[in-house]
Backbone bond lengths (Angstrom), bond angles and torsions (degrees), N, CA, C in turn:
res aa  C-N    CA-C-N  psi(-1)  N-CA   C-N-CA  omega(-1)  CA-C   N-CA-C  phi
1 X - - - 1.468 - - 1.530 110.96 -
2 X 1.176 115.90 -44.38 1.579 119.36 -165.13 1.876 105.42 -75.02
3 X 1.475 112.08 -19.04 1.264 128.10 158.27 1.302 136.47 -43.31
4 X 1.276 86.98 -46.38 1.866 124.72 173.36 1.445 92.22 -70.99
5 X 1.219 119.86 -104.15 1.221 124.54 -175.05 1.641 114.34 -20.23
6 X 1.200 117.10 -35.80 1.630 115.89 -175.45 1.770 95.93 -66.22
7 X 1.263 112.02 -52.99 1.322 109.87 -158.48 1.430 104.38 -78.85
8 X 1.469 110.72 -26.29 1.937 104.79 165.22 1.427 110.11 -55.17
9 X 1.282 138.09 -59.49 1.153 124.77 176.55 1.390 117.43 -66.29
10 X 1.031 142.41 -11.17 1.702 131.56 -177.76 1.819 86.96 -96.95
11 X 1.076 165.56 -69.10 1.074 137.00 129.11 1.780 142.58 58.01
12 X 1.523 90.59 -88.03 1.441 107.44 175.20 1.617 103.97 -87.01
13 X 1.416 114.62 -22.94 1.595 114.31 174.30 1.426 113.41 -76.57
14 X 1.697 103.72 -29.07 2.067 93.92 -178.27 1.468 114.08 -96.81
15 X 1.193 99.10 -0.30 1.530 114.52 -170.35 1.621 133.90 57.60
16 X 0.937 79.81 19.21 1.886 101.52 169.70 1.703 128.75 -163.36
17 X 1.406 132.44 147.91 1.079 127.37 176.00 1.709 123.91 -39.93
18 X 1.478 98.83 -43.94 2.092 125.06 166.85 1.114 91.81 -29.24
19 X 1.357 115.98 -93.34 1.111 145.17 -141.05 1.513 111.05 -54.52
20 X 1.235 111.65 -41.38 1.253 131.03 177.43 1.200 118.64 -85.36
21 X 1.199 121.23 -6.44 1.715 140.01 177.82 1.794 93.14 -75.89
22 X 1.449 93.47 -66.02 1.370 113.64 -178.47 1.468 141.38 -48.11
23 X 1.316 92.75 -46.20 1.595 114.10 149.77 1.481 130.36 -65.31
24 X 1.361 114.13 -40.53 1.746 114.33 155.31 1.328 115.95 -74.61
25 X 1.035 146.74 -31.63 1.183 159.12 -159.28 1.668 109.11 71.47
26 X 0.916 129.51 76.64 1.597 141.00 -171.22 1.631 105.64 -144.11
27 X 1.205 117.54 -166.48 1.661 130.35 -170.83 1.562 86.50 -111.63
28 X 1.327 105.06 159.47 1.279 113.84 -178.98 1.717 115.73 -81.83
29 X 1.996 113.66 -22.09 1.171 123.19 173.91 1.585 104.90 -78.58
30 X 1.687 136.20 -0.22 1.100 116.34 -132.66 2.016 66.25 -119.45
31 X 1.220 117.83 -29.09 1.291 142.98 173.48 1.720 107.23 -55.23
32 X 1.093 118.07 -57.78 1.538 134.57 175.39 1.327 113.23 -49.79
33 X 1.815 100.68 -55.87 1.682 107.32 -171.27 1.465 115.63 -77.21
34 X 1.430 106.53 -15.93 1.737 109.22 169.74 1.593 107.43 -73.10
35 X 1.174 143.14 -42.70 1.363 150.87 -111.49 2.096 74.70 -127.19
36 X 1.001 99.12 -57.07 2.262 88.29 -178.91 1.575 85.68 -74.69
37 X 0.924 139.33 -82.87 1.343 105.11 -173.34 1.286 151.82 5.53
38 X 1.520 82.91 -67.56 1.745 116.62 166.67 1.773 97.98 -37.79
39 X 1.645 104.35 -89.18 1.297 130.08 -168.99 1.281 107.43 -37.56
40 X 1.243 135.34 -61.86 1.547 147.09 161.92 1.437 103.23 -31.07
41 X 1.198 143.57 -77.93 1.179 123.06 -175.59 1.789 111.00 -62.53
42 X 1.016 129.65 -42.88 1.261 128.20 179.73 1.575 118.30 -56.52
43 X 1.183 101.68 -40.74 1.630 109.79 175.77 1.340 107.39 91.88
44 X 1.342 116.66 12.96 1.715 103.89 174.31 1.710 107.90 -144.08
45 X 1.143 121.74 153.73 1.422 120.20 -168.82 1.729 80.69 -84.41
46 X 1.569 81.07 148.16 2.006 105.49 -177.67 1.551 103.23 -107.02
47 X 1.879 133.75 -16.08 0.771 137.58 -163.19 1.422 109.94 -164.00
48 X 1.689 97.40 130.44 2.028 101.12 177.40 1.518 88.71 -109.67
49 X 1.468 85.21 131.06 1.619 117.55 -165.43 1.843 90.11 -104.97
50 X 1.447 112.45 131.64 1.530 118.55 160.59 1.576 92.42 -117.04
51 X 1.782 92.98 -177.42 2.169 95.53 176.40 1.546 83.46 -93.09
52 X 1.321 141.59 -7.25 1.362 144.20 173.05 1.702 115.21 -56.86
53 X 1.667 98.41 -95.64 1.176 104.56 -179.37 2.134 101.77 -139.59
54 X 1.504 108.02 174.94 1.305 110.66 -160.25 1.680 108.13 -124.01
55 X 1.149 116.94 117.39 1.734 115.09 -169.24 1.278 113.19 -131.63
56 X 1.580 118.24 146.14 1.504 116.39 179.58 1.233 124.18 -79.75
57 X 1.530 119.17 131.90 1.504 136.27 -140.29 1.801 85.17 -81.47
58 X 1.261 126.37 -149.57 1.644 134.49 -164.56 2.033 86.15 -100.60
59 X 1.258 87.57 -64.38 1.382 87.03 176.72 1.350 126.14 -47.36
60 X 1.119 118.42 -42.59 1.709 108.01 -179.71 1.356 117.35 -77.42
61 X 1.411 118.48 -25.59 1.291 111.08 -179.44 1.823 101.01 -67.59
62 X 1.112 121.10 -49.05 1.401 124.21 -177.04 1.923 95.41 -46.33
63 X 0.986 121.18 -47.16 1.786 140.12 -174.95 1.633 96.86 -38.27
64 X 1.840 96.29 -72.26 1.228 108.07 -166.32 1.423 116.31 -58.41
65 X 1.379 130.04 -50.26 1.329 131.76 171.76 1.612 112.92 -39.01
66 X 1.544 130.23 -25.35 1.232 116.15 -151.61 1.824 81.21 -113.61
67 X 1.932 108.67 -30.03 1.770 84.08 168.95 1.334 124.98 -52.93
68 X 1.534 98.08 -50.03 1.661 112.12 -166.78 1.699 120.01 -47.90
69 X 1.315 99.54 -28.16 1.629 118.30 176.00 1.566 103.41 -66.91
70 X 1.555 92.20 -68.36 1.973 92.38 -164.64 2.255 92.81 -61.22
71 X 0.741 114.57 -40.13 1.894 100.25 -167.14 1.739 91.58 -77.55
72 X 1.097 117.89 -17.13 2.126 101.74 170.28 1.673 94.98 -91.37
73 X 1.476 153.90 21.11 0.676 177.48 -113.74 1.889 121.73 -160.97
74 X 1.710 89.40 -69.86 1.785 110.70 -177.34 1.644 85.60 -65.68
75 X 1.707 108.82 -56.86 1.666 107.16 -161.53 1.275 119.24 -44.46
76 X 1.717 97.19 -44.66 1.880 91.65 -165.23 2.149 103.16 -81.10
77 X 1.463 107.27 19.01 1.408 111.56 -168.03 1.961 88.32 -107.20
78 X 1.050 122.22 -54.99 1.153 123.19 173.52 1.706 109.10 -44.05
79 X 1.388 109.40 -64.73 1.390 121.44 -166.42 2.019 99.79 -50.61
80 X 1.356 97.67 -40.43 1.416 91.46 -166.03 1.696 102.31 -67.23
81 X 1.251 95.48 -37.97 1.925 104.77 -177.94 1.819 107.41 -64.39
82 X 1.192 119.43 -24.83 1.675 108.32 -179.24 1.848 94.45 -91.11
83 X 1.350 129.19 -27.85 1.051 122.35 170.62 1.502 142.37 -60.33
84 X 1.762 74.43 -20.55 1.961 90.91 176.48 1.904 96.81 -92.84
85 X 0.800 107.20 -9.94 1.362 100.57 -177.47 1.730 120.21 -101.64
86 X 1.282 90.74 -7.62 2.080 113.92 158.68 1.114 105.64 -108.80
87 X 1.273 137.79 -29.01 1.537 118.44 176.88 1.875 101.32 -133.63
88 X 1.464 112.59 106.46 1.728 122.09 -172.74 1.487 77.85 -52.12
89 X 2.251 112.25 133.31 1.061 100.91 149.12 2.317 78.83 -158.59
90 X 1.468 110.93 175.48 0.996 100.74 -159.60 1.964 114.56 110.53
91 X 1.688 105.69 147.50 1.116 110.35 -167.49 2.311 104.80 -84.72
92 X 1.069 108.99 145.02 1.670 123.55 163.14 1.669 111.86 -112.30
93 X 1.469 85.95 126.17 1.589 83.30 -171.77 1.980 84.94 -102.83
94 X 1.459 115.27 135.83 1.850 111.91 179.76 1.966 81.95 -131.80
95 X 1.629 103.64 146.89 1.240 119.60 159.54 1.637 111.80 -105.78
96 X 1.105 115.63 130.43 1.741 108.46 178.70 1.590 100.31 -129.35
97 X 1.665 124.83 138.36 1.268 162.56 119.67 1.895 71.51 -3.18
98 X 1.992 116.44 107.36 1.168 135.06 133.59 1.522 109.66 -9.75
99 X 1.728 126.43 -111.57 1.662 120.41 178.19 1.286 123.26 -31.03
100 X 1.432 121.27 -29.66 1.568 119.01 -178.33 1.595 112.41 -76.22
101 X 1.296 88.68 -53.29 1.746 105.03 176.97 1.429 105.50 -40.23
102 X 1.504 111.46 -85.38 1.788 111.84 -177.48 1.059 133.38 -76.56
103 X 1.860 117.17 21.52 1.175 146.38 175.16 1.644 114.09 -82.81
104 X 1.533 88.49 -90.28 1.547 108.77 163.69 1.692 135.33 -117.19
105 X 1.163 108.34 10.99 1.777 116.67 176.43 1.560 105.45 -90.45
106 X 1.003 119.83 -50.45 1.617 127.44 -133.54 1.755 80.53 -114.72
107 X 1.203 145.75 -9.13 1.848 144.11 108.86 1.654 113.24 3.96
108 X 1.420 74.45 -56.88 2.119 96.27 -147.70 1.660 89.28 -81.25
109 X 1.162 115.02 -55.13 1.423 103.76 -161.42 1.322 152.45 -44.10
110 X 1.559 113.00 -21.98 1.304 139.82 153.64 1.389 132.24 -32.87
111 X 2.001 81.31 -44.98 1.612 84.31 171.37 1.553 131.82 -124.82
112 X 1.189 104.89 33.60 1.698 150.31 157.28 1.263 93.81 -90.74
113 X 1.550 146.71 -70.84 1.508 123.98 163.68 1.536 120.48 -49.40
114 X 0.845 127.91 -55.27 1.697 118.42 164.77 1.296 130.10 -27.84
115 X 1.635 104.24 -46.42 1.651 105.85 177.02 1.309 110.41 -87.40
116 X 1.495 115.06 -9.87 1.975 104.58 -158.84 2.189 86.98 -137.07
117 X 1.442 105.53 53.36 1.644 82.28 -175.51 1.482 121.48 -70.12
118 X 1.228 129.95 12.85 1.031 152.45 154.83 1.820 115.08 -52.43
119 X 1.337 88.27 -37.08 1.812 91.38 -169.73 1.325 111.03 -95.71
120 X 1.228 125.53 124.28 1.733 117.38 178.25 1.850 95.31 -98.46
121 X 1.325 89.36 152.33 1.411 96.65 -171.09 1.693 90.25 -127.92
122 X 1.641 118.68 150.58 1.179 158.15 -119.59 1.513 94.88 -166.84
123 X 1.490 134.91 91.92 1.155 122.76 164.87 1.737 105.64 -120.17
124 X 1.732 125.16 145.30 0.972 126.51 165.48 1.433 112.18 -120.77
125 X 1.960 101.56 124.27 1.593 94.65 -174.88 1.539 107.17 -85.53
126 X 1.248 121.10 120.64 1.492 124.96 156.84 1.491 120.58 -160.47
127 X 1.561 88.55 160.86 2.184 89.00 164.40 1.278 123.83 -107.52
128 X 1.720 120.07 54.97 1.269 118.34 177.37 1.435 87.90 -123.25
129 X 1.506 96.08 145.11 1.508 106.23 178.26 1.624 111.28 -81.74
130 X 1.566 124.90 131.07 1.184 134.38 -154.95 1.359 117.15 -108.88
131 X 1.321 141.64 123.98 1.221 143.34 -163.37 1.846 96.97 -82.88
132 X 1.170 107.69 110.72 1.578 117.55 170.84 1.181 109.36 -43.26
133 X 1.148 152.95 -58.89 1.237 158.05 -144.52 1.700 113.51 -87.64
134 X 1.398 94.96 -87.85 1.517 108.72 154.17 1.589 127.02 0.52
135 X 1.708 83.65 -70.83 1.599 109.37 -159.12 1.602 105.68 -100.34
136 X 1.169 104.48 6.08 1.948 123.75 176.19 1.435 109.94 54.10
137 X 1.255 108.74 42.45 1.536 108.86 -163.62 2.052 103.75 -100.26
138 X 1.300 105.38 129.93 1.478 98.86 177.37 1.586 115.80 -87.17
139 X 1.791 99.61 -33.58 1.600 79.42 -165.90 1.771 103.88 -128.85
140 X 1.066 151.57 129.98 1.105 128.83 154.80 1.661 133.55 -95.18
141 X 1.303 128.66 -173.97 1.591 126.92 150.75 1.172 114.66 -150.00
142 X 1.272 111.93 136.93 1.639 116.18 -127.33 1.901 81.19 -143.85
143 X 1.720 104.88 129.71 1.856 94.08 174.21 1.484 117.69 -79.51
144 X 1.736 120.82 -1.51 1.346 128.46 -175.41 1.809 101.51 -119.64
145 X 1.310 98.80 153.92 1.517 109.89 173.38 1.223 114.13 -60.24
146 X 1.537 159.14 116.12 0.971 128.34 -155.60 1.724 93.53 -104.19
147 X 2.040 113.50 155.21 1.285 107.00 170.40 1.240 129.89 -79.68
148 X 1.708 125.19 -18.25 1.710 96.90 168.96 1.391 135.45 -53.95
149 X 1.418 120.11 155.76 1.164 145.91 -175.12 1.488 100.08 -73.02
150 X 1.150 136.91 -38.94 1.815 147.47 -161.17 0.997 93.45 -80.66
151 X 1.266 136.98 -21.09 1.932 127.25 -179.88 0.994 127.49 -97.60
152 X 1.141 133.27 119.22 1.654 127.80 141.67 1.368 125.93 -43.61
153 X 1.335 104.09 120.08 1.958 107.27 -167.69 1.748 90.75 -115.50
154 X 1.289 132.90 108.76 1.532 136.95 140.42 1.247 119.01 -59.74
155 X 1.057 134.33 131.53 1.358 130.76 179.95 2.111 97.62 -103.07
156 X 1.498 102.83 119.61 1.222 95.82 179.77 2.187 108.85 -106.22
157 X 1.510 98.01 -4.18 1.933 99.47 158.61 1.359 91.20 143.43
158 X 1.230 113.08 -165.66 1.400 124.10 -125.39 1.865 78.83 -147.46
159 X 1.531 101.39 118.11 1.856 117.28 172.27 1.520 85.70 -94.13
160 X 1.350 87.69 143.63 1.828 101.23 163.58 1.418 109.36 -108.06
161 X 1.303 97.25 170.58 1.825 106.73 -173.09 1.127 101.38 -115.22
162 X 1.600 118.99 142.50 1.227 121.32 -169.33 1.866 93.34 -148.35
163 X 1.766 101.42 152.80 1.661 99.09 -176.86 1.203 94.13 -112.76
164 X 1.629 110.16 142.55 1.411 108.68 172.75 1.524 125.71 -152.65
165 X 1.219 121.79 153.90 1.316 113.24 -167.88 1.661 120.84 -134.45
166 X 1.226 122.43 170.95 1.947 102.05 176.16 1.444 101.37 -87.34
167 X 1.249 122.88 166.70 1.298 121.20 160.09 1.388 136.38 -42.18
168 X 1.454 94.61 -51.37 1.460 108.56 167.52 1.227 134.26 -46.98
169 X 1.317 100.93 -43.57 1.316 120.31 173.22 1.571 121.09 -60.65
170 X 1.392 95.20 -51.47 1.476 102.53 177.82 1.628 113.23 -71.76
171 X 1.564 109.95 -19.41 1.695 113.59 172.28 1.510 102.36 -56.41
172 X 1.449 135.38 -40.17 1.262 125.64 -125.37 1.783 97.43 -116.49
173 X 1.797 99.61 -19.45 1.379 111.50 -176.07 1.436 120.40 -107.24
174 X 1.420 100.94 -36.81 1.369 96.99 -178.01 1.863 107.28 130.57
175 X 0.992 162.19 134.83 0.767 152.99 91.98 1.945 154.86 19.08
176 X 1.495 101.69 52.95 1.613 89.86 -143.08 1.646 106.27 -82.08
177 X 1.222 83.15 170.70 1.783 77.56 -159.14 1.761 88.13 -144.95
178 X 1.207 138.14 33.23 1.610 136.94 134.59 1.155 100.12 -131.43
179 X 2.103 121.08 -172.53 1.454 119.33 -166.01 1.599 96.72 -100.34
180 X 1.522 127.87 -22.49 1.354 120.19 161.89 1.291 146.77 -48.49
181 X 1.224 95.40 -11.69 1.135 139.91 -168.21 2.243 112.68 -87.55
182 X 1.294 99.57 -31.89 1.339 111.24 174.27 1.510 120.95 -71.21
183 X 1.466 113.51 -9.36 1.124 117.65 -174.88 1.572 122.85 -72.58
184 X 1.856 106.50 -17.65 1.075 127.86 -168.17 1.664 107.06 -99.56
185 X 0.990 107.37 -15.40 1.540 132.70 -180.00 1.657 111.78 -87.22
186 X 1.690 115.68 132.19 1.289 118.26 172.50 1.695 99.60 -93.05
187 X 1.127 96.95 121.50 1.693 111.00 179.99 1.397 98.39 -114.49
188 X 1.304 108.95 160.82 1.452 130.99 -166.76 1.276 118.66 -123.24
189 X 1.328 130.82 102.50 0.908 130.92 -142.02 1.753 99.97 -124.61
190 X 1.380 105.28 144.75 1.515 110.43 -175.72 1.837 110.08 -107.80
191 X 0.965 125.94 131.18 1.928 135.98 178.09 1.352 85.67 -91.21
192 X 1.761 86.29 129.70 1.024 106.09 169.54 1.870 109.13 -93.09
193 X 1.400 112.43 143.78 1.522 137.77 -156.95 1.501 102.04 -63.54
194 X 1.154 114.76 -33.05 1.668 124.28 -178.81 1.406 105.07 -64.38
195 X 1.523 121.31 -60.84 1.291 128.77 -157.57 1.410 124.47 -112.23
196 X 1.536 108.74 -38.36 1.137 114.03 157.57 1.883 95.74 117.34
197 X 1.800 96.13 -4.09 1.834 82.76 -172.94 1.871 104.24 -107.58
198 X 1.166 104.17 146.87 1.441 123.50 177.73 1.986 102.09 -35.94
199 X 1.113 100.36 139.38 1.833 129.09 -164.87 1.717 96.46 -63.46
200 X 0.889 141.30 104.46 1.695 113.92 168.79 1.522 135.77 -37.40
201 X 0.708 146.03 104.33 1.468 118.43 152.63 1.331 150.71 -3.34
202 X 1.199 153.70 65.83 1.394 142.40 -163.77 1.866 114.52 -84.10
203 X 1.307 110.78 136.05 1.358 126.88 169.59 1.350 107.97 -119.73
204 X 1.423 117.79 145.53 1.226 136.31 140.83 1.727 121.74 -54.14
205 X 1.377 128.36 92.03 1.391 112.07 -161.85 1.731 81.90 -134.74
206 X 1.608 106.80 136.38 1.706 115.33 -171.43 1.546 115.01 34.89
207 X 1.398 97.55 55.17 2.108 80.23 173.23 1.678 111.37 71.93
208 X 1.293 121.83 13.86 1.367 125.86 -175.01 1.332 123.62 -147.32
209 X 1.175 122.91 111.39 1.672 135.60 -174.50 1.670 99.48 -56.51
210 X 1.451 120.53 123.58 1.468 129.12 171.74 1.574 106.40 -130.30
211 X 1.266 100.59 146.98 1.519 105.97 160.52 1.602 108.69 -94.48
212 X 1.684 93.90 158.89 1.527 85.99 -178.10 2.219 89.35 -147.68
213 X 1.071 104.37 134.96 1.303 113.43 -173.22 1.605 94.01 -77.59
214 X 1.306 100.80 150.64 1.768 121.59 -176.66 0.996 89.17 -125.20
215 X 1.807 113.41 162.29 1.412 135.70 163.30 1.909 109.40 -114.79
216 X 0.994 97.09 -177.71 1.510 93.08 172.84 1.479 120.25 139.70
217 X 1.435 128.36 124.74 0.964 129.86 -166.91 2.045 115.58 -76.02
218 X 0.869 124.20 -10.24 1.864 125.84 169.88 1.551 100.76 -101.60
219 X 1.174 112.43 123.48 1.218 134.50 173.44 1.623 120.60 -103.30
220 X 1.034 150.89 163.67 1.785 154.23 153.08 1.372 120.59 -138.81
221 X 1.334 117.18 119.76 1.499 137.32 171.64 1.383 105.27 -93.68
222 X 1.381 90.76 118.90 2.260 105.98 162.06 1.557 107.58 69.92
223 X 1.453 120.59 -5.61 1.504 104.32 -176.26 1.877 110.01 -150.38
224 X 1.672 101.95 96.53 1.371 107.18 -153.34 1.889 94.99 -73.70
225 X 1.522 108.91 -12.29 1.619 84.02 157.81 1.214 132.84 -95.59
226 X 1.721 110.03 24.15 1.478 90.46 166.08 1.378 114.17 -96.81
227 X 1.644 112.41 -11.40 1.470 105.94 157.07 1.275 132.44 -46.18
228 X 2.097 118.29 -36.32 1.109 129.91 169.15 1.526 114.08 -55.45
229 X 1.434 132.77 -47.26 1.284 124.94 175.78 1.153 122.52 -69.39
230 X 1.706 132.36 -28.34 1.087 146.95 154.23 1.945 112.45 -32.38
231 X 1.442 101.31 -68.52 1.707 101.83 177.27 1.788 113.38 -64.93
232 X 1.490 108.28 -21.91 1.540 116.39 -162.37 1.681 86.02 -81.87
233 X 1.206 134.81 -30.98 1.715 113.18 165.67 1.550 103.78 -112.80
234 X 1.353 100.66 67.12 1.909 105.88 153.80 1.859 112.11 42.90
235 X 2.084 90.20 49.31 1.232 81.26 175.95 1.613 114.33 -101.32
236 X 1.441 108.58 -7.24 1.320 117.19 153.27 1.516 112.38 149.97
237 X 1.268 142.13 -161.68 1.303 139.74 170.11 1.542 116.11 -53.72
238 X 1.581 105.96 129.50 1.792 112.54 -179.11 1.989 96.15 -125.19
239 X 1.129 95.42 146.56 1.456 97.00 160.89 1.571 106.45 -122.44
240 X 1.223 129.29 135.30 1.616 121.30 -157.04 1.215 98.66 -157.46
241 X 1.594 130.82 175.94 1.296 129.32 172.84 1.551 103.02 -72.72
242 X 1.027 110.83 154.71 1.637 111.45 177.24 1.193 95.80 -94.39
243 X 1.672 163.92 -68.88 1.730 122.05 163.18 1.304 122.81 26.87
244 X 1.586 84.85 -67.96 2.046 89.19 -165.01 1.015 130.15 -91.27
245 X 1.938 113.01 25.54 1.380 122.03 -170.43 1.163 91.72 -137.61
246 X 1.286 142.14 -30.30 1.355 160.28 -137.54 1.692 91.71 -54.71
247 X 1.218 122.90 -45.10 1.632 112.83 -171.70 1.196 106.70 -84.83
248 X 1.167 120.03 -44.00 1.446 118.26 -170.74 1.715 114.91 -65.35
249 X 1.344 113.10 -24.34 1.300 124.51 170.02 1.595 114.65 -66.91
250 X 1.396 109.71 -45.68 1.703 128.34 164.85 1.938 111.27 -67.72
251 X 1.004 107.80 -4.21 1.588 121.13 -177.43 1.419 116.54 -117.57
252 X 1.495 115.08 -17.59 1.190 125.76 -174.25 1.372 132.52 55.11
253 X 1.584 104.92 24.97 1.669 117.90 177.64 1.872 102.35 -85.62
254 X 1.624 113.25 -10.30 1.889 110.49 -172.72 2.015 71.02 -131.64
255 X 1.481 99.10 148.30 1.479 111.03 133.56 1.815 123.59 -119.32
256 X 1.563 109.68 137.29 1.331 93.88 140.23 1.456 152.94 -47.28
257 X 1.628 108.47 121.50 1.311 115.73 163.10 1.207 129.59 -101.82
258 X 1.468 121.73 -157.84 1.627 121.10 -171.84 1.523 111.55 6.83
259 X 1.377 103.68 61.21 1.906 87.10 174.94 1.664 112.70 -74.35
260 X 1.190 123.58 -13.30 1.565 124.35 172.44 1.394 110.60 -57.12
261 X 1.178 107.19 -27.32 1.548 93.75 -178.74 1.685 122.05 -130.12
262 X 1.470 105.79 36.46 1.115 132.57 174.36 1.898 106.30 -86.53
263 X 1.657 97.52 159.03 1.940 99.96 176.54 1.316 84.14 123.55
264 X 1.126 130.84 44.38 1.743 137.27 172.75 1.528 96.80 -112.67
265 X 1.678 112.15 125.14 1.607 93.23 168.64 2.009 91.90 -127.21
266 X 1.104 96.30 -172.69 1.731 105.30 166.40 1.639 104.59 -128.30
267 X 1.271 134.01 134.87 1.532 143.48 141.31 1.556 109.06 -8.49
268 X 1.270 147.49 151.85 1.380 146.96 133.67 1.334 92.82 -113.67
269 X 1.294 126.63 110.23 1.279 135.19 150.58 1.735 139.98 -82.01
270 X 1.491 130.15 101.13 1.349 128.30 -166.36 1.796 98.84 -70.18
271 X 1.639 132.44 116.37 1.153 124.94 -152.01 1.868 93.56 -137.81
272 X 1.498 102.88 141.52 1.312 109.72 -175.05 1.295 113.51 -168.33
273 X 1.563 136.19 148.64 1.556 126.19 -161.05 1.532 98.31 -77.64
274 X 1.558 102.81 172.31 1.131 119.96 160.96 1.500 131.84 -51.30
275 X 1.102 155.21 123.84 1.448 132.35 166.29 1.274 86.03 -147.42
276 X 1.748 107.78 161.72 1.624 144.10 168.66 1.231 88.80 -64.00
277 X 1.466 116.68 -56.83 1.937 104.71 -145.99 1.847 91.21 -139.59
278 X 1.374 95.73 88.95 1.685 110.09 154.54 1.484 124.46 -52.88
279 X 0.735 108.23 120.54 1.631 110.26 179.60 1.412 104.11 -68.40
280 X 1.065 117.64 133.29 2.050 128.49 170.43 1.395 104.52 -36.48
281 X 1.626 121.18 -65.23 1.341 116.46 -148.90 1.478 84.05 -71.09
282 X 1.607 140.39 -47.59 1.525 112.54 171.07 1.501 135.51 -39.19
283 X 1.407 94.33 -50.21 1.992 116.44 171.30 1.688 108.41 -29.88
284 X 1.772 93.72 -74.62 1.910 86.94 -158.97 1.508 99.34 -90.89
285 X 1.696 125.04 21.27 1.380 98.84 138.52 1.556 138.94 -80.41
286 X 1.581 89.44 -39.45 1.623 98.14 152.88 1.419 129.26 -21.58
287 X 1.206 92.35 -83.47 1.388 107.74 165.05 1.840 127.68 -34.63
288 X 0.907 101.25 -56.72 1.792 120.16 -179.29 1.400 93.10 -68.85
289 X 1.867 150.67 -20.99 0.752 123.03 -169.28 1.573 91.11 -95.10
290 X 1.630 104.62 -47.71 1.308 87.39 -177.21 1.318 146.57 -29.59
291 X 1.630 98.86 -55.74 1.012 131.93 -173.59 2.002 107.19 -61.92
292 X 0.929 104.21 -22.77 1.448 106.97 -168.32 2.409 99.65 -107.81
293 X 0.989 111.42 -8.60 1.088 121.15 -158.65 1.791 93.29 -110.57
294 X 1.300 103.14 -65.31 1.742 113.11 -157.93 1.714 102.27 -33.12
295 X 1.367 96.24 113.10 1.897 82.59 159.92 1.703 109.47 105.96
296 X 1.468 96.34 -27.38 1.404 100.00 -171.10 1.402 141.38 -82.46
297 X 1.626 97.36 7.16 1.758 119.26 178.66 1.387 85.23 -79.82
298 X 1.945 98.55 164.94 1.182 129.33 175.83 1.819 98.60 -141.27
């Protein structure tokens, strides 16, 4: 259809079928059979044809005015679409993992607006895994590999797990120093958002990553730093990314425990669907996170 319409207006501009043959590069009958076409579905002649000369009937001129609109229309829609793709501009919707997000993402972002102020950014803090589509989401970062097939998973490094406790806490309890030993211990345990059941534990035990189930009376839903404030006033044993303790460990408000059986990390994966044609303002955020992220867990 939009074919038609191209060649209706080049047409009424050359003022003959020729001309317009010539100017598309087509046959002049191939010109004819588009143009009755046209008319046939429309139901009204677009052009009074003499063996003289060829002019637009009442109707077509009314025709042409409303093509000429919608194709100056497509153009300035194209132009804007190759422009966003030379200059990133347009909204990114990113989901970020709560501790990661107001840890180390939402750091960076300031100056990801600085270089791209064109791009508005859209961040949602949580730990539920988000259906891209659905939930119109372009980019996420996720602390597990995720299993669909439809995503691109970057791996930007590997958080380690670390156990830790306040002093106080450990004044009043004890210090444990094997994993049998946790049983006597109120540990704090975080639900995971999917299911609703407490996170495992992982140890390093002989050269081999294990989970090990905890008990414990303080629990946390959707926000793994409120587990952090929980242990930061002696609410009892946390196992957490070390990132998100890293000062307080250098401050001496958390200590490390069980370090013998520490060397547990988790994936942070930068995760986003497949597509042919990425949009820019998605591209060099990608990029800028990568680039600012890769490598940078502890």
């Amino acid at each position: 259809m939009l074919g038609s319409i191209e060649l209706f207006c080049l047409c009424a501009e050359q003022g003959s079928f020729s001309a317009a043959a010539v100017k598309a590069g087509v046959t002049p009958p191939a010109v004819s059979r588009s143009i009755s076409r046209l008319e046939k579905r429309l139901g009204v002649e677009l052009f009074a044809r003499t063996t003289r000369r060829m002019s637009l009937t009442e109707a077509g001129e009314r025709y042409l005015h409303h093509c000429r609109q919608a194709l100056s229309g497509l153009r300035e829609a194209e132009q804007a679409l190759a422009g966003e793709q030379q200059n990133p501009a347009g909204s990114v919707r990113i989901s970020l993992p709560t501790p990661l997000g107001k840890l180390r993402v939402l750091p960076l972002l300031p100056e990801f607006c600085q270089r791209y102020p064109d791009v508005a950014l859209n961040v949602q803090l949580s730990n539920r895994n988000v259906d891209f589509i659905a939930d119109g989401f372009d980019l996420a970062i996720r602390m597990r590999k995720p299993p669909e097939s439809d995503l691109i998973a970057r791996h930007l490094g590997d958080a380690s797990l670390v156990v830790v406790a306040a002093p106080e806490y450990l004044s009043r309890n004890g210090i444990p120093s094997k994993l049998d030993q946790l049983s006597r211990h109120q540990c704090i345990r975080f639900l995971l958002p999917s299911s609703g059941s407490p996170v495992p534990w992982q140890f390093r035990i002989e050269g081999q990553d294990k989970p090990v189930e905890i008990q414990g009376g303080l629990s946390v839903e959707e926000d793994l730093l409120g587990c952090v404030d929980l242990a930061r006033h002696a609410g009892g044993l946390l196992q957490t990314y070390r990132f998100m303790v890293e000062k307080d460990l250098q401050q001496g408000r958390l200590v490390e425990v069980l370090q013998p059986y520490s060397g547990c990390a988790r994936s942070a994966c930068l995760m986003y669907p497949k597509k042919t044609y990425q949009p820019l303002r998605v591209r060099v955020l990608i990029d800028f996170l990568f680039e600012k992220l890769h490598g940078s867990f502890v």
